[in-house]
C-alpha positions as CSV (number, residue, x, y, z in Angstrom):
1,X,17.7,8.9,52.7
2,X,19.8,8.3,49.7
3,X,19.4,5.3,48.9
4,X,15.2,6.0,48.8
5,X,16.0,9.1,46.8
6,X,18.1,6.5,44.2
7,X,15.4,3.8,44.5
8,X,12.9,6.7,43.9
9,X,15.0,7.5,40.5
10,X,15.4,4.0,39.3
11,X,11.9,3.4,39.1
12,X,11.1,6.8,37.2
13,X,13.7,5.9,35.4
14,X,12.2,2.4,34.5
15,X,8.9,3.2,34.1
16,X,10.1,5.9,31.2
17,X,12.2,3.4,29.3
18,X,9.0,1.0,29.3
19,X,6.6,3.1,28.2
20,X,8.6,4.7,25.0
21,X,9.9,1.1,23.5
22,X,6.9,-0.3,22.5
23,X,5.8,3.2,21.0
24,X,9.4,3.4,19.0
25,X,8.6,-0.6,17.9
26,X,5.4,0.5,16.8
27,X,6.5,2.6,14.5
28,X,8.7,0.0,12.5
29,X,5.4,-2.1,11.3
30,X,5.0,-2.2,7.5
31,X,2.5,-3.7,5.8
32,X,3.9,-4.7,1.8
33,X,1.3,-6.3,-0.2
34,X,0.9,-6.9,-3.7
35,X,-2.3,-7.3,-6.5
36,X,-2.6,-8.3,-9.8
37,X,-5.3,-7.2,-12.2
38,X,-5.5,-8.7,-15.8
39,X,-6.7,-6.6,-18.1
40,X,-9.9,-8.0,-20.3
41,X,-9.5,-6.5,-22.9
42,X,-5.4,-7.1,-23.9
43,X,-5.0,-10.0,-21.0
44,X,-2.0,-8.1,-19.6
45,X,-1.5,-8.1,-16.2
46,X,-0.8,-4.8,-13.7
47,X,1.0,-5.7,-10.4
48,X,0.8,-3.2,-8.2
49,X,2.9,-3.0,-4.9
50,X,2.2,-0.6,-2.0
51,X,3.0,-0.3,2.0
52,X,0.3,0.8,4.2
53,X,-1.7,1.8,1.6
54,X,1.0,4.0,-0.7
55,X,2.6,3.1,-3.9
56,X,6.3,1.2,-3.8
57,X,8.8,2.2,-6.5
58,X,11.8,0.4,-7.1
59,X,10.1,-2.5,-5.4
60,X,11.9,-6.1,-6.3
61,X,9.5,-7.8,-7.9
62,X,10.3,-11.5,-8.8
63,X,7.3,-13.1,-11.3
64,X,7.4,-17.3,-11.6
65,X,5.4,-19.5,-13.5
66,X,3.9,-22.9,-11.8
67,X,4.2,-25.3,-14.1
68,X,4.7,-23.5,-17.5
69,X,8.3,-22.7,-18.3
70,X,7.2,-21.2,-21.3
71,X,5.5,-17.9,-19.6
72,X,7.4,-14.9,-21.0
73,X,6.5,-13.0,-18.2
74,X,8.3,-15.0,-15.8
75,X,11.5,-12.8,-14.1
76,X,12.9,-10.2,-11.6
77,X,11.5,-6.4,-12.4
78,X,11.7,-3.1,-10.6
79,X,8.5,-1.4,-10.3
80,X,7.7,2.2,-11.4
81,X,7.2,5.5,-9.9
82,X,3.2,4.2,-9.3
83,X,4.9,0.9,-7.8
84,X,3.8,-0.8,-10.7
85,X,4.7,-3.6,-13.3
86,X,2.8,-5.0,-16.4
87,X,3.0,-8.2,-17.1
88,X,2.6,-10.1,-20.8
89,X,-0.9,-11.4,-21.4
90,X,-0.1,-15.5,-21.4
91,X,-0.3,-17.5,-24.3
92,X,-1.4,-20.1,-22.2
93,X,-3.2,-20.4,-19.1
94,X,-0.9,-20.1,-16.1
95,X,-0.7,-19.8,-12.1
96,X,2.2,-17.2,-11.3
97,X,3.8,-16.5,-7.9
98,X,4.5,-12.7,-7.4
99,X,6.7,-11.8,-4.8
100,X,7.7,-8.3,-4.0
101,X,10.6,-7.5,-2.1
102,X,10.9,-3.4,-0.7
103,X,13.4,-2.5,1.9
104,X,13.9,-6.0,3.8
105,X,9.8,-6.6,3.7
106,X,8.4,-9.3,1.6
107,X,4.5,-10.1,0.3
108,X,3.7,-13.0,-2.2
109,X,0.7,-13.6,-4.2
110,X,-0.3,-16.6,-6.4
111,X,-2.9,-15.8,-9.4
112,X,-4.4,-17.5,-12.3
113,X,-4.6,-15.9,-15.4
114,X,-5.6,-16.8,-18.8
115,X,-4.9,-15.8,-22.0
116,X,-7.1,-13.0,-23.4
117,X,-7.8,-13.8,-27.5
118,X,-8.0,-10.2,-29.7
119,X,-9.8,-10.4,-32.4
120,X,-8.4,-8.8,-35.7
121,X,-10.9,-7.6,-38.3
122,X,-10.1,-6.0,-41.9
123,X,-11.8,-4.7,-44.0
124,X,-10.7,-4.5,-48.1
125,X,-12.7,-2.4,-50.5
126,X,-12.0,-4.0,-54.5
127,X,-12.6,-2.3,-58.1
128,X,-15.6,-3.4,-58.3
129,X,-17.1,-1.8,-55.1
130,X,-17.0,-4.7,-53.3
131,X,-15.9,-4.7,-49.6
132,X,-14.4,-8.0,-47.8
133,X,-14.5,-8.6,-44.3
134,X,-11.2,-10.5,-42.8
């Protein structure tokens, strides 16, 4: 009778371990992604890094330029409190590779972005009355 009474046991026993792993797995998944948005207006670029949905700070966040060694953008930042970091508006067209590193999980990106021309107006009033327009 003991030894059903130990079989009995093992099995509870079994069944319990199985069915709380996955569960305890489970709760481990992250999802890191990372955007970019250039602004159209100054041609700077926001990254923005979150997990499941929330904002990452002190995210790794490692910025290369395909092809144009010249990007002053290109290099490692840390995001901010809003797991964000801006990025330099390009002086010429360029194709980055963003890659954000938080807590062992890792999401990449690869964007275009152009440079965004401002246009500077002045305006000069003379002694005569006259105004000129720059």
């Amino acid at each position: 009778m003991n030894a059903k009474r130990f079989g009995a046991i093992l099995l509870v026993a079994v069944m319990l371990v199985s069915a709380v792993t996955p569960a305890a797995v489970t709760a481990q998944t992250t999802s890191l992604s990372v955007d970019v948005v250039q602004d159209d207006e100054t041609g700077d670029s926001t990254v923005t890094v979150t997990d499941n949905g929330t904002a990452v700070s002190n995210a790794t966040v490692n910025v290369t330029a395909d092809g144009n060694d010249s990007y002053a953008g290109a290099g490692e930042y840390t995001t901010d409190e809003n797991g964000t970091v801006t990025l330099a508006n390009p002086e010429d067209s360029v194709e980055l590779t963003i890659t954000a590193t938080d807590d062992g999980d890792t999401a990449t990106t690869t964007v275009a972005v152009d440079p965004v021309e401002t246009l500077a107006v002045g305006v000069e009033q003379v002694t005569d009355g006259s105004v000129t327009v720059s």
